[in-house]
N, C-alpha and C positions, 0 to 999 in steps of 0.2 A: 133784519128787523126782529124776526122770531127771537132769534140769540139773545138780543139786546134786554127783551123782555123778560125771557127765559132768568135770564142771568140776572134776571133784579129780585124777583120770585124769589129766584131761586137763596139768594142773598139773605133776602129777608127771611125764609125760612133757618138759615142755617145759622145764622144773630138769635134767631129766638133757642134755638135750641142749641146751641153754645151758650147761651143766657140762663138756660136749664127752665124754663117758662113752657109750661103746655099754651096751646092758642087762646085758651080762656082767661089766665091768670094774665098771659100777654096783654089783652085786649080790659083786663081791670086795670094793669097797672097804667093802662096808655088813655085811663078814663073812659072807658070801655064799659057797658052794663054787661055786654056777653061777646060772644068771639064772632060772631057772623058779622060785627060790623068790620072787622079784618082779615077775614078767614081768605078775600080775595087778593091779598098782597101777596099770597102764598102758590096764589091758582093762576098760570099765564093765559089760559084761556077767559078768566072774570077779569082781570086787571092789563088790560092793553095797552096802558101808560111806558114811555119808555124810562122815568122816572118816579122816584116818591116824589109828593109837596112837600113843600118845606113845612108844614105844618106837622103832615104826619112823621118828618122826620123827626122835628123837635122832641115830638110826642113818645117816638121808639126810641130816641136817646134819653130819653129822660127816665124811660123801662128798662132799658139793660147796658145803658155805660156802667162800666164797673163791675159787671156778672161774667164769671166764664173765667176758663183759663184758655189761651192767655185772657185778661180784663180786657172785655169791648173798651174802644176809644169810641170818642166824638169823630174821627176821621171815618171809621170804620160803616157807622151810621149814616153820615151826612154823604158818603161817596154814594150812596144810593139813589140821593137827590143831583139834583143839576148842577154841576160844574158851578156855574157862576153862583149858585146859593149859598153855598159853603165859602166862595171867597168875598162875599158881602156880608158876612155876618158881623155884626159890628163886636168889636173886642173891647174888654172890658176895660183893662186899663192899656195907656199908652200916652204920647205925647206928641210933641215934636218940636223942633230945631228950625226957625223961622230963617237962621243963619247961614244954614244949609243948602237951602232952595236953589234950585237952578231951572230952567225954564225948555228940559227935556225930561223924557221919561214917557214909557208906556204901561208898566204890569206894575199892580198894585200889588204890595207884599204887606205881612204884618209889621206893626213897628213897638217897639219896645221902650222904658223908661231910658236907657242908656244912652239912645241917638238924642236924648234934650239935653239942650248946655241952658247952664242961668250964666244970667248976666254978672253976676259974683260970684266969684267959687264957694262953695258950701251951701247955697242957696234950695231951697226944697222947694218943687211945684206943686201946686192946686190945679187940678186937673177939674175939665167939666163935666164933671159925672159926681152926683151922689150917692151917698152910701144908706140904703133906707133902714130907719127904725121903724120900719112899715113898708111902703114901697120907695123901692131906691129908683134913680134915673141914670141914664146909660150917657147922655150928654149927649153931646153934637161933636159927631165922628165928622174928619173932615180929611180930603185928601193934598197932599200935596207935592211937588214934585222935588226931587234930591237925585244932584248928580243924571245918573243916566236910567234912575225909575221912577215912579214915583211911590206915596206909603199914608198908608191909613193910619190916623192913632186921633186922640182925644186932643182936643185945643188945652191948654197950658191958659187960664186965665188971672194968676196970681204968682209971685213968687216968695216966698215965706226964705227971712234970714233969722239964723239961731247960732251962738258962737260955737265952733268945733266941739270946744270943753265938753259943754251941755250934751250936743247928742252924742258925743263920746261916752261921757261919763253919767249921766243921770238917763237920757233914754236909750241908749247903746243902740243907735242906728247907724247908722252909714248914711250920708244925705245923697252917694248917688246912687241908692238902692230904694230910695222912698218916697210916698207922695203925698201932698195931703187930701183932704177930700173933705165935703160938709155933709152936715147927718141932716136928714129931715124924717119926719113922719116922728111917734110918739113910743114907740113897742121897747123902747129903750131907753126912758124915764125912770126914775131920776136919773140915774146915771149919767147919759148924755143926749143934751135937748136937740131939739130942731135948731138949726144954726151954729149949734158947735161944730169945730174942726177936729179931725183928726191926724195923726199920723201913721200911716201905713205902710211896715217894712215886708216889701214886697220880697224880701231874702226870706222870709220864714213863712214859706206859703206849705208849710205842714204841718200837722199837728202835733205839738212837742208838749205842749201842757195844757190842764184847764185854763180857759183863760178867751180875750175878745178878740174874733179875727172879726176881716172882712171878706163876708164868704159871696157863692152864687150856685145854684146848678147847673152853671154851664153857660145857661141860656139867658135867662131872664133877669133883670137889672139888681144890681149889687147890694148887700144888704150887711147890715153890721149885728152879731150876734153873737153870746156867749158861746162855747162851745165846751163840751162834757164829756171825756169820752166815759163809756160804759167798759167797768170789769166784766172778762170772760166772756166776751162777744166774739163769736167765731162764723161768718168775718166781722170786721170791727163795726161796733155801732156809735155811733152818739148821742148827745141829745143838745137839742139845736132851741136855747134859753133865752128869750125876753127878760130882759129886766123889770118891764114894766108889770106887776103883780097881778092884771087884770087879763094878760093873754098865756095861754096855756105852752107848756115844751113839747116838743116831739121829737120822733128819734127818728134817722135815717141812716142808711150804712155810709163808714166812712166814706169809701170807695167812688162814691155816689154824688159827693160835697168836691165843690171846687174853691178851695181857702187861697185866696188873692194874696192875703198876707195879714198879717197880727198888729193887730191897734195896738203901739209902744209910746201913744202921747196922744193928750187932752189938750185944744185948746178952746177956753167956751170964755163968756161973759160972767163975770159974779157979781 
């Protein structure tokens, strides 16, 4: 039992400082006013838990994913939390194949845009999650069973047809690499309203030019935003842009930004 403890401490201490973070700076970036409210994550005799929360994990990966060489992962963080925390975290995008289904299975794994077939070939889905111009929604994660397991991903509640040509030649997508999704909230006015659709080519989930992806931290629900990278940022920064002239830019290292994939088509009401 010691061990078990020892070895989370201990964990935790060696994340911070492979993160390059004294315990203060730790405990600001984690929303922290000073370091005693974390100084015990580090102490096995103050912290007796044989795990983090999932809360305080969220909170450490949101401080040092992307710091350190090698870069903290999100794995590296949430192993500190409980087993099954890490594998219910709900994923951002994903689908599923209703066609599939078979009525065994036991371990839920992730699941990906690729296990979806449309009912016509070239067909793109609308997945149930939106993308916020403010706050975005995560949708209704649902599991279901395939072959001999079963696999978490996003219900699939639309299917959008577009002729080859078009997203060959005018949005140069691939349709079985993309999805759509709806904007809601305001922070990306005029641009694109609440209720417009987008498309999202999940092949270009890196930053290759100025330009609209649909990003996340990791964590929290999906959001649609210009994105800038800054010259001479070592390491890389951005700045992470509203359209809407009344809310402010900020910047965060790149490292730090999880880009889903780059908005390559509008479609809204005129």
């Amino acid at each position: 039992m010691t061990k078990t403890k020892l070895n989370v401490t201990a964990r935790f201490k060696e994340l911070r400082e492979r993160a390059g973070l004294s315990l203060a700076a730790l405990a600001k970036a984690m929303g922290y006013r000073n370091s005693s409210s974390i100084q015990r994550y580090e102490n096995p005799d103050l912290y007796t838990k044989e795990f983090l929360s999932a809360d305080i994990a969220k909170k450490l990966a949101q401080a040092v994913v992307g710091r350190g060489q090698p870069p903290i992962t999100e794995e590296d963080v949430w192993s500190l939390a409980r087993p099954e925390t890490l594998s219910t975290r709900p994923r951002l995008i994903a689908s599923f194949d209703p066609d599939n289904s078979s009525e065994t299975g036991e371990t839920a794994l992730g699941f990906t845009r690729e296990h979806w077939k449309p009912s016509e070939q070239g067909a793109i889905p609308e997945i149930d999650a939106k993308l916020g111009a403010g706050n975005g929604q995560n949708g209704e994660v649902i599991n279901i069973p395939l072959r001999d397991q079963s696999i978490s991903g996003h219900k699939v509640i639309a299917e959008w047809h577009f002729p080859p040509e078009y997203l060959h030649n005018e949005v140069k997508v691939s349709s079985n690499g993309a999805i759509i999704m709806e904007v809601v909230g305001d922070s990306m006015q005029p641009t694109y309203m609440p209720g417009d659709r987008v498309i999202v080519d999940l092949h270009q989930n890196t930053l290759t030019s100025d330009t609209v992806y649909a990003i996340s931290d990791g964590f929290a629900e999906p959001q649609i935003k210009r994105i800038q990278r800054i010259p001479f940022t070592d390491p890389t920064e951005v700045r992470i842009i509203s359209d809407n002239p009344a809310l402010e830019t900020f910047t965060v290292e790149l490292s730090r930004l999880t880009i889903i994939g780059r908005i390559c088509g509008h479609l809204a009401r005129k």
